[in-house]
GUFIBA-906920 format. One line per 10 residues: for each residue x, y, z of N, C-alpha, C. Coordinates in steps of 0.05 Angstrom, whole numbers, plus 32768, in hexadecimal, padded with zeros to 4 digits. Layout:
N
X:Y:Z:X:Y:Z:X:Y:Z; ...
end
This chain:
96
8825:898A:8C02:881B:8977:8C15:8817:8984:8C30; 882A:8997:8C35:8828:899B:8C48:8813:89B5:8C57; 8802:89BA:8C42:87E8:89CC:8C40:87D5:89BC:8C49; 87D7:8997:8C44:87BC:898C:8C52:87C5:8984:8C73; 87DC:8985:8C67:87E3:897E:8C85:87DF:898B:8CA3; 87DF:89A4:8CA0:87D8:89BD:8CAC:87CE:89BB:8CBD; 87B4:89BA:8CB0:879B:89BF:8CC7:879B:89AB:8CD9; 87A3:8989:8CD2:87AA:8977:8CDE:87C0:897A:8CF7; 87D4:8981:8CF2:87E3:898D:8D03:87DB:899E:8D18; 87CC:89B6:8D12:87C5:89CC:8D20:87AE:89BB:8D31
87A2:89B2:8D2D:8787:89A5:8D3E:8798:8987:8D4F; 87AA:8989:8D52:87BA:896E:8D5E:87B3:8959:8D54; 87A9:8956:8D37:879C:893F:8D33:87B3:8922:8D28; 87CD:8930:8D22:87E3:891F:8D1D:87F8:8937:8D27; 8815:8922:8D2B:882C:8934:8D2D:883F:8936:8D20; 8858:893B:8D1B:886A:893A:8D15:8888:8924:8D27; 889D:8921:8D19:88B0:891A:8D2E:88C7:8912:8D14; 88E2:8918:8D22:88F5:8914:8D06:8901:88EB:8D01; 890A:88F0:8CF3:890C:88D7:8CEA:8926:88C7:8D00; 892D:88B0:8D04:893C:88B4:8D1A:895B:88B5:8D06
895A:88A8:8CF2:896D:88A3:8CE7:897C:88BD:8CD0; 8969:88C7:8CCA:896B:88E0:8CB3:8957:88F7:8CB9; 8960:8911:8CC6:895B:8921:8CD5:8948:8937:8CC4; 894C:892D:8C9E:893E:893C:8C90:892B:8932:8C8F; 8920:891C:8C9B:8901:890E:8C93:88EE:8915:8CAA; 88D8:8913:8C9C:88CD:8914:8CB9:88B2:88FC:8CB5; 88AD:88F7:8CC9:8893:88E2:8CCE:887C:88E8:8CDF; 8864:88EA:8CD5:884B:88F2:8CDC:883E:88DC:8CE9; 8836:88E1:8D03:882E:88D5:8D1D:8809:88D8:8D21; 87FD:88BE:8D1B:87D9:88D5:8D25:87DF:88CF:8D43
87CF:88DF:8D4E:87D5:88E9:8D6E:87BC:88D9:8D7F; 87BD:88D4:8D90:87A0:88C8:8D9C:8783:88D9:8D93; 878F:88F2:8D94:876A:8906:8D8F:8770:8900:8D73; 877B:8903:8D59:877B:88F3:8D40:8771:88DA:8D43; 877B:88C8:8D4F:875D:88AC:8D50:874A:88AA:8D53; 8745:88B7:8D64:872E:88C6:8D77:8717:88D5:8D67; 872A:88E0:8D54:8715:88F7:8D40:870C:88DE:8D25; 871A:88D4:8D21:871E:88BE:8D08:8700:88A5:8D0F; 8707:889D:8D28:86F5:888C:8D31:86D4:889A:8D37; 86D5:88AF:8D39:86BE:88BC:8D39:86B5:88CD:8D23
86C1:88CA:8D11:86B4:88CF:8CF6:86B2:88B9:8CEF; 86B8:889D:8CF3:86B5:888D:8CE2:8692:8879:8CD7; 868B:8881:8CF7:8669:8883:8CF1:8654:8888:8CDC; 8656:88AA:8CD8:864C:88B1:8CCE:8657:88B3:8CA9; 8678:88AF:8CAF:8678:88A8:8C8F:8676:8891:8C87; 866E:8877:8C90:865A:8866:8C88:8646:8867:8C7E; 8639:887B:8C92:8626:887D:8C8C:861C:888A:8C6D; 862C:889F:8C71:8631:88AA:8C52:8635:889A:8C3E; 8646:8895:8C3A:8647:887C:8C31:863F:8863:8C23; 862D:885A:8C3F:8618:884B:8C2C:85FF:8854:8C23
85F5:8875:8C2B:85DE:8880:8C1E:85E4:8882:8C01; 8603:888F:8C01:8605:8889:8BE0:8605:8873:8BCD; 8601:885F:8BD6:8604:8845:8BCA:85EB:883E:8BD0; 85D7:884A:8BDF:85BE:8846:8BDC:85AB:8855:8BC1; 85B4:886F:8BC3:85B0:887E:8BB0:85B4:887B:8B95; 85D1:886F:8B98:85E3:8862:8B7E:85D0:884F:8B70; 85C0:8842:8B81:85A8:8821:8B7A:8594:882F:8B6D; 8589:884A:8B7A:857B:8850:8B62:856F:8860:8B50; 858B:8863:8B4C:858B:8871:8B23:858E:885C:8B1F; 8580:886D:8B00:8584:885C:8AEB:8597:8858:8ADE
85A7:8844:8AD2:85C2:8848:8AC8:85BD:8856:8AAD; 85B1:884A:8A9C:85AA:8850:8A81:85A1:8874:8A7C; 8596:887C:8A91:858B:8899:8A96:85A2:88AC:8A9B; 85B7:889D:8AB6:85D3:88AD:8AB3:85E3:88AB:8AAF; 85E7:8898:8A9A:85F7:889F:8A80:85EE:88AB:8A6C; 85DD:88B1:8A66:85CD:88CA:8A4E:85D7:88E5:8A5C; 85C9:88E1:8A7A:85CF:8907:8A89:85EC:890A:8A84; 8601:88F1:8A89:861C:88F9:8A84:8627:890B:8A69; 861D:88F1:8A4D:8623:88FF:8A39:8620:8914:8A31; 8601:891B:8A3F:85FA:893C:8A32:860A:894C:8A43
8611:8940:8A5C:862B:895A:8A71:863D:8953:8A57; 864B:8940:8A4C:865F:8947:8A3E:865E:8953:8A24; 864A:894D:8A18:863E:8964:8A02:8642:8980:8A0A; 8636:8983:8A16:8632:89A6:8A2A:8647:89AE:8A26; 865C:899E:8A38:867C:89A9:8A3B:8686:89AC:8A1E; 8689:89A5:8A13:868A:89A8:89F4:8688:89C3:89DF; 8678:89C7:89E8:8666:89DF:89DA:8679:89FD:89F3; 8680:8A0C:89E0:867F:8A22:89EF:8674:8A2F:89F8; 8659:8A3B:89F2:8643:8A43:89FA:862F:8A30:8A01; 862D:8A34:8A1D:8614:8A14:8A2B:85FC:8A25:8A1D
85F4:8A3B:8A15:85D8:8A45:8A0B:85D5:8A2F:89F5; 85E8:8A2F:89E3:85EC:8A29:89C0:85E6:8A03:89C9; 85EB:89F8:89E1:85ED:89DC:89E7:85D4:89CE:89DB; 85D5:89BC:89CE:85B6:89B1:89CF:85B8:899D:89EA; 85A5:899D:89F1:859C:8989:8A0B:857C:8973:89FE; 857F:8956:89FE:856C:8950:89FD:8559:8945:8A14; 8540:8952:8A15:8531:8956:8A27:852B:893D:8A3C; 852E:891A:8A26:852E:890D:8A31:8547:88FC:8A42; 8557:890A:8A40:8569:8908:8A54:8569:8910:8A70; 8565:8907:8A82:8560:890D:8A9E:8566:88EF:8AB0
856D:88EB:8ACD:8575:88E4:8AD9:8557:88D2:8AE7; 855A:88B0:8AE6:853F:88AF:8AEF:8547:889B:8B02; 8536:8898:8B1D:853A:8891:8B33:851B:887A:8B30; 852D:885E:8B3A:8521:8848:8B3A:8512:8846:8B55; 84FA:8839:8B59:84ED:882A:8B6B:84E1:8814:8B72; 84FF:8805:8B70:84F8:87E2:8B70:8507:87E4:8B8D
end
């Protein structure tokens, strides 16, 4: 855990501080520039966000679930050469 925690730490983005009661705990603090950074990403991963759920609208469902199975066929096979792939499997994007 304490590998993601890191960089967090190092960039003041949260702190540390010991527990008051049990001196082996410790409790993680976000810091004002941790709000700060939090609230200003939060924009743009919205935004993200709902492009994917735009995107998500349109495929086809029926189209990627075929591309899935042949990914799981593929995986299957030890040699992806030896894989059969059928051609009409492909990913199709709606325009309603």
């Amino acid at each position: 855990m304490w590998a993601n925690l890191a960089p967090l730490l190092r960039h003041g983005l949260i702190s540390t501080s010991t527990h008051e009661r049990d001196r082996r705990k410790r409790q993680l603090v976000v810091t004002a520039q941790g709000r700060k950074t939090v609230a200003s990403a939060m924009i743009p991963w919205m935004r993200a966000y709902e492009d994917t759920f735009t995107f998500a609208r349109l495929l086809d469902i029926d189209s990627m679930r075929d591309l899935f199975r042949v990914m799981r066929d593929m995986k299957k096979h030890d040699d992806l050469s030896e894989a059969t792939v059928r051609t009409e499997s492909r990913v199709v994007l709606r325009n309603d």
